[in-house]
C-alpha positions as CSV (number, residue, x, y, z in Angstrom):
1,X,8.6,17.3,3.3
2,X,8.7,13.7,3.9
3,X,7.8,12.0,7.4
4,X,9.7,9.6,9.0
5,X,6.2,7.2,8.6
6,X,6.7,4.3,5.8
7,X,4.6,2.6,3.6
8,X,5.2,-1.0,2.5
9,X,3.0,-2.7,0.2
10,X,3.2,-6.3,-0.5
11,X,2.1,-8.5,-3.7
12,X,1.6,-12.0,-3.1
13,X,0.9,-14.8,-6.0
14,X,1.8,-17.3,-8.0
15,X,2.1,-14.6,-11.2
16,X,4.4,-12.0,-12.2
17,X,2.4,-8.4,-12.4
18,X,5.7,-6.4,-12.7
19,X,4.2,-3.6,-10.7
20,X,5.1,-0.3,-12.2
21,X,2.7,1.7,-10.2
22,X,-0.1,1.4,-7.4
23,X,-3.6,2.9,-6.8
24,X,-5.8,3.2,-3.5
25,X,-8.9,3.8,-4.0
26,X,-11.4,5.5,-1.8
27,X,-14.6,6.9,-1.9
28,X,-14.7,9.4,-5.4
29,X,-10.5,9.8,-4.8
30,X,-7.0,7.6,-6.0
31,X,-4.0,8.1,-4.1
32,X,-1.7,7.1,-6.8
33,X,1.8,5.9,-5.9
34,X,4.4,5.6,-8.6
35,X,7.4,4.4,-7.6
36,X,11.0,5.1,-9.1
37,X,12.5,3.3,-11.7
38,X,13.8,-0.1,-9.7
39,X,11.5,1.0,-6.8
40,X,9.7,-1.9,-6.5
41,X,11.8,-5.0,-5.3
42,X,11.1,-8.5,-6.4
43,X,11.9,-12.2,-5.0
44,X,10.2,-15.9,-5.6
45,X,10.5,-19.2,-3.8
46,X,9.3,-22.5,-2.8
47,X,6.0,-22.0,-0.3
48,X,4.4,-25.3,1.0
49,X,5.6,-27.3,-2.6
50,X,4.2,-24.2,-4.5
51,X,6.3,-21.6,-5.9
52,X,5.7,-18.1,-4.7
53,X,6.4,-14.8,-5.9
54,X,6.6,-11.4,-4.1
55,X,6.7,-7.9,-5.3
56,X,7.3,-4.8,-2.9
57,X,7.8,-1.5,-2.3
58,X,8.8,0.2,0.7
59,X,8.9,4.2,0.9
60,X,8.8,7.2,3.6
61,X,5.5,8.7,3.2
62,X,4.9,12.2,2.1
63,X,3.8,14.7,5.5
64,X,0.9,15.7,2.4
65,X,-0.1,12.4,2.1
66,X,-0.9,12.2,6.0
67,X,-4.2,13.4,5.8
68,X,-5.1,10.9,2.9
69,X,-4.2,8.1,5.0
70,X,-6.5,9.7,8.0
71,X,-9.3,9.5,5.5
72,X,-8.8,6.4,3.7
73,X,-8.6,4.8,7.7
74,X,-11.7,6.7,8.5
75,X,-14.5,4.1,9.9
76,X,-16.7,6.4,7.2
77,X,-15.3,5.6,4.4
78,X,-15.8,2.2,2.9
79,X,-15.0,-0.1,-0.1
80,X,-11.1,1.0,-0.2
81,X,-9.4,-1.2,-2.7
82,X,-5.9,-1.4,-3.8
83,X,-4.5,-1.7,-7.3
84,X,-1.2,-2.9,-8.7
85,X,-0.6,-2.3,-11.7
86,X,1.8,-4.0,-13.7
87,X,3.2,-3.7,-17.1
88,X,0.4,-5.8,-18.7
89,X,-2.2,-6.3,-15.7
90,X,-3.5,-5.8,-12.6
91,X,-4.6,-7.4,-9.7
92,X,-7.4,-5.1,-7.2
93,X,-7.7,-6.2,-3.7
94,X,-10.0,-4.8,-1.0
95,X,-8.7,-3.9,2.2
96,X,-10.9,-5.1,4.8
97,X,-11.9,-3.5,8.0
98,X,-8.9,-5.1,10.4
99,X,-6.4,-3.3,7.7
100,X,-7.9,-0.4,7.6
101,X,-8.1,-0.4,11.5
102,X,-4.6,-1.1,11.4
103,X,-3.4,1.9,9.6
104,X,-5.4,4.2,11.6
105,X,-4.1,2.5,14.9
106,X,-0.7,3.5,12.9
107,X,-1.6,7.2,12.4
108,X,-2.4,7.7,15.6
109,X,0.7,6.2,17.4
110,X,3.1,8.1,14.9
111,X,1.1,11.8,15.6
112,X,1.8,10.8,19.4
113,X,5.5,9.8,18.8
114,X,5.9,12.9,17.1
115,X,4.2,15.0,19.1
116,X,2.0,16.7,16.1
């Protein structure tokens, strides 16, 4: 069953990954999403002279997934890092503690909202 709770991640830079899937890393575990075929959404432009790229993808998340999300937000668990993975590379980035915060600030408003 799928939640009415969404996940949008968002690729930022000045190169082209082509993201085909992504990978969140935590403690020993991956949560690997793989979007659909066109499921990732791309744009570029003109930033402060520069030209700028994005790369997104925006889904419901899974009610199985929930729990995942609860861990990976946990204050316990540290060094989470996300991967995109594109068709030829791939770019890690860590989340830092204000993200993490964020997403457990998230959980916890949408299990009141939806009275769970």
């Amino acid at each position: 069953m799928t939640s009415r709770l969404r996940l949008i991640i968002q690729y930022v830079s000045d190169d082209w990954l082509f993201i085909q899937k992504y990978s969140i890393h935590h403690g020993h575990e991956t949560l690997e999403i793989r979007p659909p075929f066109n499921g990732v959404e791309r744009d570029n432009g003109i930033v402060g002279g520069m030209t700028k790229i994005w790369e997104w993808h925006d889904t419901p998340v899974p009610s199985m997934q929930i729990p995942t999300w609860k861990t990976i937000s946990s204050p316990s668990i540290s060094g989470v890092t996300l991967r995109c993975d594109g068709r030829q590379y791939f770019k890690d980035r860590k989340l830092d503690e204000d993200e993490l915060d964020r997403i457990a600030v998230i959980l916890d408003a949408y299990k009141i909202l939806s009275g769970e």
